[in-house]
C-alpha positions in Angstrom: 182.6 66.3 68.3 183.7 65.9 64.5 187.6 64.9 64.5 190.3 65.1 61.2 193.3 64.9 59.5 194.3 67.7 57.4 197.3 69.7 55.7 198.0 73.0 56.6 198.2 76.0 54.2 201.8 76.5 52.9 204.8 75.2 51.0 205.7 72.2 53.4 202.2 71.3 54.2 202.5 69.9 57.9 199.8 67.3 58.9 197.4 68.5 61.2 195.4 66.3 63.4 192.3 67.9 66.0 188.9 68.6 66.1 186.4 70.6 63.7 184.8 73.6 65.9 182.6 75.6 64.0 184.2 76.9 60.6 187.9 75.9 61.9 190.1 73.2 63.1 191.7 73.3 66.1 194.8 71.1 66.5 194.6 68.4 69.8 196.2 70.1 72.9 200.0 68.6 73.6 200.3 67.3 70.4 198.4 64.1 70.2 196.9 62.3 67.4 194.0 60.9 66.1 195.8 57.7 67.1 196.5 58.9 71.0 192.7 59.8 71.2 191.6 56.6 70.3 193.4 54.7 72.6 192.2 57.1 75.5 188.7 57.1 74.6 185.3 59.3 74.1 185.2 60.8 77.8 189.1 61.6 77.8 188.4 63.5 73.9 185.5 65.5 75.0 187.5 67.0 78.0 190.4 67.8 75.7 187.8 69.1 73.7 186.8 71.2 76.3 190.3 73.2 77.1 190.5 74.0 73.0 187.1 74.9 72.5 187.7 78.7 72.5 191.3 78.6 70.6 191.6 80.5 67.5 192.5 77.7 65.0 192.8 77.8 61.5 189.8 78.0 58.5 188.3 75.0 57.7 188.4 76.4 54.2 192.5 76.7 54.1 193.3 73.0 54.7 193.4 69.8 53.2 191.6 67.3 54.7 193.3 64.1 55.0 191.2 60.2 55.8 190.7 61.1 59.5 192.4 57.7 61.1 195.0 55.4 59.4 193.8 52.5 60.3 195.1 49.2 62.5 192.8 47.4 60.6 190.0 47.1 58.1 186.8 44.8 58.2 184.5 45.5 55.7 180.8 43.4 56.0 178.1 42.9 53.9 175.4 43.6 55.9 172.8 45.3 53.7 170.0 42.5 52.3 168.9 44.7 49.4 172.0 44.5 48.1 172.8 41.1 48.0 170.0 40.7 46.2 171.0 43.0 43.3 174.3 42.1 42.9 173.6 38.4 42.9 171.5 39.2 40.2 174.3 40.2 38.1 176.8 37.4 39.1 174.8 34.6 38.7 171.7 35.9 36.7 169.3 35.8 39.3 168.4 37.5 42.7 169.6 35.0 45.6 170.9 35.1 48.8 172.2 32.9 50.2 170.7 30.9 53.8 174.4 31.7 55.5 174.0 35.6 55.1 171.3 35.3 57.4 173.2 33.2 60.2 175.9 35.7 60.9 177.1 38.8 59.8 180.3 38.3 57.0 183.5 40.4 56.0 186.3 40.7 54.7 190.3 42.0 55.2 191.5 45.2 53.3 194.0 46.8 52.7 195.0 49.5 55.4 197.9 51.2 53.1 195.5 52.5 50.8 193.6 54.6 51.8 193.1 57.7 50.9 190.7 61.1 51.9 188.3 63.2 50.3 189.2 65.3 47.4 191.5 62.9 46.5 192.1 61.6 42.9 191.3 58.0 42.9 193.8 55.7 40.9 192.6 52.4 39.8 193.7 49.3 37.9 193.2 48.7 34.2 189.5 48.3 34.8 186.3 47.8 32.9 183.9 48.1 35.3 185.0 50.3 38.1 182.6 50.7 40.6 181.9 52.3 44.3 180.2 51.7 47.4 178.5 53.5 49.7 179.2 52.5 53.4 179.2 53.8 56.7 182.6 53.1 59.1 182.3 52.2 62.6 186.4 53.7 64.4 187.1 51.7 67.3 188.0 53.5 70.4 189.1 52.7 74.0 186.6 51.3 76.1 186.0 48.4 79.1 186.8 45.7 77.0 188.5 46.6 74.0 191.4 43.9 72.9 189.5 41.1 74.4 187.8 38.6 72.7 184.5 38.2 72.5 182.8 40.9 73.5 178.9 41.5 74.0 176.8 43.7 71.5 176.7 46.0 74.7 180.3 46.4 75.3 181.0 46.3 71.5 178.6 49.4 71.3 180.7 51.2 74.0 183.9 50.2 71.7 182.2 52.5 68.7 184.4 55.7 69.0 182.7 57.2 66.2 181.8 56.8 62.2 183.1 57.9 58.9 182.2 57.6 55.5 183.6 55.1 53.6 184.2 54.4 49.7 184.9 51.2 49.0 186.3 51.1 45.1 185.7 48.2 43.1 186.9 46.4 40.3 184.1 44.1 39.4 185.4 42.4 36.4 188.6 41.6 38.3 186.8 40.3 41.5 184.6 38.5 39.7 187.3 36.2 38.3 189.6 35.6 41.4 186.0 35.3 43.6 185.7 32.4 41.3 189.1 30.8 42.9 186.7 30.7 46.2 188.7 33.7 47.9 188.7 36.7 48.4 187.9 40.1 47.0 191.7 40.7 46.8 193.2 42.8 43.8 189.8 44.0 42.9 189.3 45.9 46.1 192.6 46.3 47.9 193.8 49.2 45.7 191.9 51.8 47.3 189.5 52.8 49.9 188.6 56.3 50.4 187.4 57.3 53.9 185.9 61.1 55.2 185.5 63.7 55.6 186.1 63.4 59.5 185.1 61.1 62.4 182.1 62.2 63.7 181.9 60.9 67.6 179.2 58.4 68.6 177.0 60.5 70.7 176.5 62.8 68.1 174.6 59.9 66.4 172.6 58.7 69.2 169.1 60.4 68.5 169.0 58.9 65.5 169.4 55.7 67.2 165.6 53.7 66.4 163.8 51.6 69.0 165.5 48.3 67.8 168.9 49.8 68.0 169.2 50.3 64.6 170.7 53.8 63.1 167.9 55.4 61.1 170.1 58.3 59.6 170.1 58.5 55.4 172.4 57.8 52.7 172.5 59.1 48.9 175.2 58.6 46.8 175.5 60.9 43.5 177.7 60.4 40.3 178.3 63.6 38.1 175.8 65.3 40.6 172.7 63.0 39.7 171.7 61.0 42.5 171.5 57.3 41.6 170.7 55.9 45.2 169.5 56.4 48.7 169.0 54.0 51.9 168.4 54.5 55.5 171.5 52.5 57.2 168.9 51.2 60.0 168.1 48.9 56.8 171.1 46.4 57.6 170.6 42.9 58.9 172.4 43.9 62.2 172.0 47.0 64.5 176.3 47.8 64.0 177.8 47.0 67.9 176.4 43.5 66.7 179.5 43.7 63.8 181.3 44.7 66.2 180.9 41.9 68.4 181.3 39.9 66.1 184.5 40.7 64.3 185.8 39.9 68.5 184.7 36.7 68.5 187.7 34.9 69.0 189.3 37.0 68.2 189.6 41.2 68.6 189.4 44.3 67.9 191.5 47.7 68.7 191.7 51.5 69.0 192.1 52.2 64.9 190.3 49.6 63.9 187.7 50.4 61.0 185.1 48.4 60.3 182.7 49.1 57.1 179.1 48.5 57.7 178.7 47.2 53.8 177.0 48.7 50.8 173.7 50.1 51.5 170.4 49.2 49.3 169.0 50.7 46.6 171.7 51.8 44.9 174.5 52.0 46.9 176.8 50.1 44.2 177.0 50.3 40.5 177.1 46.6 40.9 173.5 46.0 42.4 172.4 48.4 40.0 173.6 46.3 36.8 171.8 43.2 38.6 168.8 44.8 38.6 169.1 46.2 35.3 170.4 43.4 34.1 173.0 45.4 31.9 175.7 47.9 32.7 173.1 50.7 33.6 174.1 53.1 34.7 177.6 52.9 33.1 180.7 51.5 35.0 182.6 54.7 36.5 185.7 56.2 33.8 188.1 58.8 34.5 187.1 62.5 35.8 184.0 60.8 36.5 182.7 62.1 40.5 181.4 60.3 42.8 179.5 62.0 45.9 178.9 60.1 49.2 176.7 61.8 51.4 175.4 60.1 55.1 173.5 62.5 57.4 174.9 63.8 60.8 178.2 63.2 59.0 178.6 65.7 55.6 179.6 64.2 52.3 182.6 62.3 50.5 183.8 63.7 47.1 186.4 62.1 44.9 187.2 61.8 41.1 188.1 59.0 39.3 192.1 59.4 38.1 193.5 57.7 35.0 194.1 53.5 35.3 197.6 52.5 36.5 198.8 50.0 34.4 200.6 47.0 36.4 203.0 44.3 35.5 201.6 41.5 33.3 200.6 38.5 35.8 201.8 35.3 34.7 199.7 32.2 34.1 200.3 29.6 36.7 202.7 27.3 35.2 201.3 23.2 34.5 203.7 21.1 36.8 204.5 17.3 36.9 203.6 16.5 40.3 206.3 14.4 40.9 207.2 13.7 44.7 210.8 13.1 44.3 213.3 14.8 42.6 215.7 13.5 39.6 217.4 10.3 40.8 216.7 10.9 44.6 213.5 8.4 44.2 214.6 6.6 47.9 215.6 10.2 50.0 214.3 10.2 52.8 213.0 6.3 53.0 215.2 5.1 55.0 216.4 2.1 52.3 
């Protein structure tokens, strides 16, 4: 089952939300949402797929698709060796990585109120080297288990609703100074993240599924329609109901969530690429530039890159005294 978001033809453009069949999309019966059939589950969507299956719908070609979930929550991990390698190169001048990647899998919290779908003009910051990444998305649905903590790589695989692809925009000059500070990414990731074209449901992606539990299916990604890299997802450090698991331990995950699965190798990221290279080569992305994401057994993402939005100037963090007591108040609070 493939699942979307998407605005109908005409002037007041009414969201649509329901399921891909052939050449046309077919709104959910009763009016649910991509929301509603998350929380029910995979064997609740495929029988309301089943009572729309022969409904008349409307082209595929005369909408607008929309990012098919707005999500509860992001996660996005680095899970992809290859590409620690390359973009360690270009941070710190060589290719390391470091003994913790390989103890657990890491992430990071986005920003869920910015996303946006495929097609869509992408608006960064005042950037000099704006980049992309190529991930896959794991949607959480309902399933035994889901909002508990701690759940098994079993039950966390049951929890996978479906996948999505997923652009994660970066601003590497502007991480690479508050990643100094020892946190985040923050401002140079949280302005946008592009996710489409629809969910594609997790059963669809089973045969593809290798004897390790790993998902064998292909990535490319393609700038200006030249392809500058290509992976196979089963690549990452962990089969994905493993991230899954993790991002529950102590803690949880539910119907909405998205979790990225990390850049990809070889060329998934500008960023890897300039490590290797050890220059900016291929050039940081500029406006009109396109970026195409494609992942098999899903489709492709397509966006350009919009003009920079310029932002408030950010003030400098002011030098203070340090002093402990204020003006002529020296004994509050001693009890003297």
């Amino acid at each position: 089952m493939r699942i979307a978001r998407w605005t109908d033809p005409g002037p007041r453009g009414a969201v649509g939300e329901g399921f891909i069949i052939d050449d046309r999309v077919v709104p959910f019966p009763d009016g649910l949402t991509v929301a509603d059939v998350l929380a029910r589950g995979l064997a609740e969507t495929a029988a309301l797929h089943e009572r729309v299956t022969d409904a008349p719908g409307t082209p595929l070609a005369d909408v607008r698709l929309l990012a098919p979930v707005l999500p509860a929550a992001v996660r996005d991990f680095v899970a992809f060796e290859e590409h620690v390698e390359g973009v360690s190169a270009g941070v710190e001048g060589k290719s390391n990585v470091a003994p913790e990647w390989y103890e657990a899998p890491t992430f990071y919290f986005t920003n869920p109120h910015t996303i946006s779908g495929p097609g869509e003009v992408v608006r960064p910051p005042v950037t000099e080297r704006l980049d992309f990444e190529l991930e896959l998305a794991m949607v959480i649905g309902a399933a035994p288990g889901v909002g508990e903590s701690n759940l098994t790589a079993s039950e966390a695989a049951s929890a996978i609703f479906g996948y999505t692809i997923m652009n994660d925009w970066s601003a590497r000059d502007l991480q690479a100074r508050e990643m100094k500070v020892r946190l985040g990414p923050a401002k140079g990731k949280d302005f946008g993240m592009t996710l489409g074209p629809w969910i594609v449901t997790a059963d669809e992606l089973e045969p593809y599924l290798d004897e390790d539990g790993f998902l064998a299916v292909r990535a490319e990604a393609w700038i200006n329609g030249e392809r500058i890299g290509e992976d196979l997802l089963s690549n990452a450090g962990w089969p994905f109901p493993e991230l899954v698991a993790y991002a529950s331990r102590n803690s949880r995950v539910v119907p909405g969530d998205v979790l990225g699965s990390g850049t990809v190798g070889n060329g998934g990221c500008l960023g890897e690429l300039w490590g290797r290279n050890r220059g900016l080569t291929p050039p940081p992305l500029t406006e009109g530039d396109e970026v195409r994401l494609v992942i098999e057994g899903i489709g492709e993402l397509v966006n350009t890159v919009g003009a920079p939005v310029p932002a408030p100037e950010v003030l400098r963090a002011r030098p203070r005294p340090r002093n402990r007591h204020r003006d002529g108040a020296a004994g509050e609070g001693s009890g003297s």
